[in-house]
N, C-alpha and C positions, 0 to 999 in steps of 0.2 A: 229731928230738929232742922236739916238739912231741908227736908220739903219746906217745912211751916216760914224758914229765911227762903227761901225762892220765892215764893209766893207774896214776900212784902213788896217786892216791884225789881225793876231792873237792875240797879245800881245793885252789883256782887252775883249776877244770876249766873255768866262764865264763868266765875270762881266757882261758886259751888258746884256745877257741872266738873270742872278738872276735880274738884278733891275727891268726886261722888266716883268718878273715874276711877280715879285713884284706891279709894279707899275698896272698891267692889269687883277690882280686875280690869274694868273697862266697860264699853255701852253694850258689847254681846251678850255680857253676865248681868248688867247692873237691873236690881227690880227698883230701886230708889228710881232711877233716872226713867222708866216706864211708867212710876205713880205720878212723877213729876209730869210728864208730855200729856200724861190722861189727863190730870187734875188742873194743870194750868193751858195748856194749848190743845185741849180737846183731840189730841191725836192715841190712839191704841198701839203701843208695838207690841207685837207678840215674840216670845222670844228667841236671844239668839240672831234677832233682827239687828242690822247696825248699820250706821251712813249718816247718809243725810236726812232720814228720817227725825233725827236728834238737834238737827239747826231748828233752834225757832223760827216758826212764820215759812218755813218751806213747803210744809206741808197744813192745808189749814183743819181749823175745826171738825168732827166727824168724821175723823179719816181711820179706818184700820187697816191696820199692815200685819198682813198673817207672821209667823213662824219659819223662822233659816231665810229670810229676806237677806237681800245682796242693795245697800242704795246710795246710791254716789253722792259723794257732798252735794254737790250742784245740784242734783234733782230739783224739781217743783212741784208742785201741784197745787192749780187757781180752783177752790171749791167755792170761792165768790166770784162771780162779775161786774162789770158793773153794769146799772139797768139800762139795756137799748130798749127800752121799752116805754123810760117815760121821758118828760119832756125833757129834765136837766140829767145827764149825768153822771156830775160831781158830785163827791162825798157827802156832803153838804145835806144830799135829800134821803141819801140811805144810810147812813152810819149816823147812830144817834150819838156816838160818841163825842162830834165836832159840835153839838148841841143851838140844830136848826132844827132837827124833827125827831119825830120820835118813832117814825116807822122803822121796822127792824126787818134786814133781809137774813133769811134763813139760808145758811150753805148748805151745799150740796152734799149730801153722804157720797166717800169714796171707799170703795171696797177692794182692797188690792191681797191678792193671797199669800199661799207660802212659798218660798223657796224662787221668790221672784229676784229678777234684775231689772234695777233701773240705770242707765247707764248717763255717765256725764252729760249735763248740759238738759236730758231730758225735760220734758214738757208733760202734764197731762190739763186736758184743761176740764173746768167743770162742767163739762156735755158726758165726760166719762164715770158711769159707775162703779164698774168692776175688771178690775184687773186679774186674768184667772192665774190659777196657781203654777206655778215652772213657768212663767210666759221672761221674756227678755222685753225691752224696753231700748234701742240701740242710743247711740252718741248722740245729741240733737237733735234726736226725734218727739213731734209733736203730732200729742195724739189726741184724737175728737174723737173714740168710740170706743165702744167693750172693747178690751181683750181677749180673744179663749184661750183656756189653760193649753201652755207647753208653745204660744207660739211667738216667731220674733216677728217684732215689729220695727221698721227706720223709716226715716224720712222724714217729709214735711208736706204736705199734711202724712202721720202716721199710717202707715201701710203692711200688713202680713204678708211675709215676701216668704214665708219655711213655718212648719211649723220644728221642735227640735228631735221628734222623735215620731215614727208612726202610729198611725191610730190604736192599735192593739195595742202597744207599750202606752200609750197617754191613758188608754183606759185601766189598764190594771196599775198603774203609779194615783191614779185618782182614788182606786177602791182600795189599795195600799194604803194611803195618808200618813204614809213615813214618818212626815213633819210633826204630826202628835205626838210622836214619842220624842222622849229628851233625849238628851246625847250620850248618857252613861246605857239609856236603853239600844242604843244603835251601835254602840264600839261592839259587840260580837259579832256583826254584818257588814263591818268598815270595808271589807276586800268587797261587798257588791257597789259601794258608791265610789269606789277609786277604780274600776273597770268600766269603760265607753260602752253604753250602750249604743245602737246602732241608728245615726241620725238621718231621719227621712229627706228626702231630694228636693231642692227646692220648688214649691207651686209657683204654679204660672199667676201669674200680676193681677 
């Protein structure tokens, strides 16, 4: 019932978000509030995912966010731009919604994995496809390009300064995929995720 009331339009859509909260533990457990982000704002969370994935409009259309994601309210990500490409460009000639035209711009699929961090203030803009899976995202960092899994990125324009572990350990945590398993599957392995694995040195620039 909760879905079918979001979906008649804005007026009560933060109410039913807190009561959906409410009623299902919160947005790390809630599958209501996952049907809701697919069905009305075109975003996938997988679960256990929570942040600012959950603000509307922060993240656009065609976006999925794998499994144990970490994302700061502030996050963003622009999977529209606007057209440098044609003559005018204001709303007006690409959003049929302001009703001047009827051509429709298709967003950009973003592909962001599991067990990611996005951190405050972050940027991704729509030049970027895939965010690989363990990769960090620093404080106001704005990024124009893939990510590889496990590695960090800050700055402006975004830049791989580490990645967080060496390559042996990045490859067998890939062929692992931890993240598929649910959480009552992982508590007899809890002591290997509360022990440091051993993080690689930072790469040259």
């Amino acid at each position: 019932m909760l879905v079918q009331l979001y979906g008649r339009g804005s007026t009560g859509r933060s109410t039913a978000r807190r009561l959906i909260n409410r009623l299902e533990g919160g947005e790390i457990y809630s599958d209501t509030l996952r049907d809701i982000f697919r069905r009305y704002h075109g975003v996938d969370v997988g679960a256990y995912t929570h942040g600012g994935c959950f603000v509307p409009h922060a993240f656009g259309p065609r976006t999925t966010i794998g499994r144990y994601s970490s994302v700061a309210r502030t996050a963003f990500a622009a999977t529209l731009d606007h057209p440098t490409q044609l003559k005018g460009m204001h709303g007006f000639f690409f959003n049929p919604n302001l009703g001047y035209t009827d051509h429709v711009r298709e967003y950009s699929p973003l592909d962001i994995g599991s067990d990611v961090w996005l951190g405050h203030n972050s940027i991704i803009s729509s030049s970027v496809a895939r965010i690989g899976h363990g990769a960090v995202v620093g404080a106001g960092a704005v990024v124009f390009k893939d990510v590889p899994p496990y590695a960090v990125v800050v700055g402006n324009p975004g830049r791989v300064v580490r990645h967080r572990f060496d390559p042996e350990t990045i490859a067998a945590l890939l062929e692992e995929r931890w993240w598929e398993r649910d959480l009552e599957e992982l508590r007899p392995r809890r002591a290997s995720f509360t022990a440091p694995l051993t993080p690689m040195s930072e790469t040259p620039d």
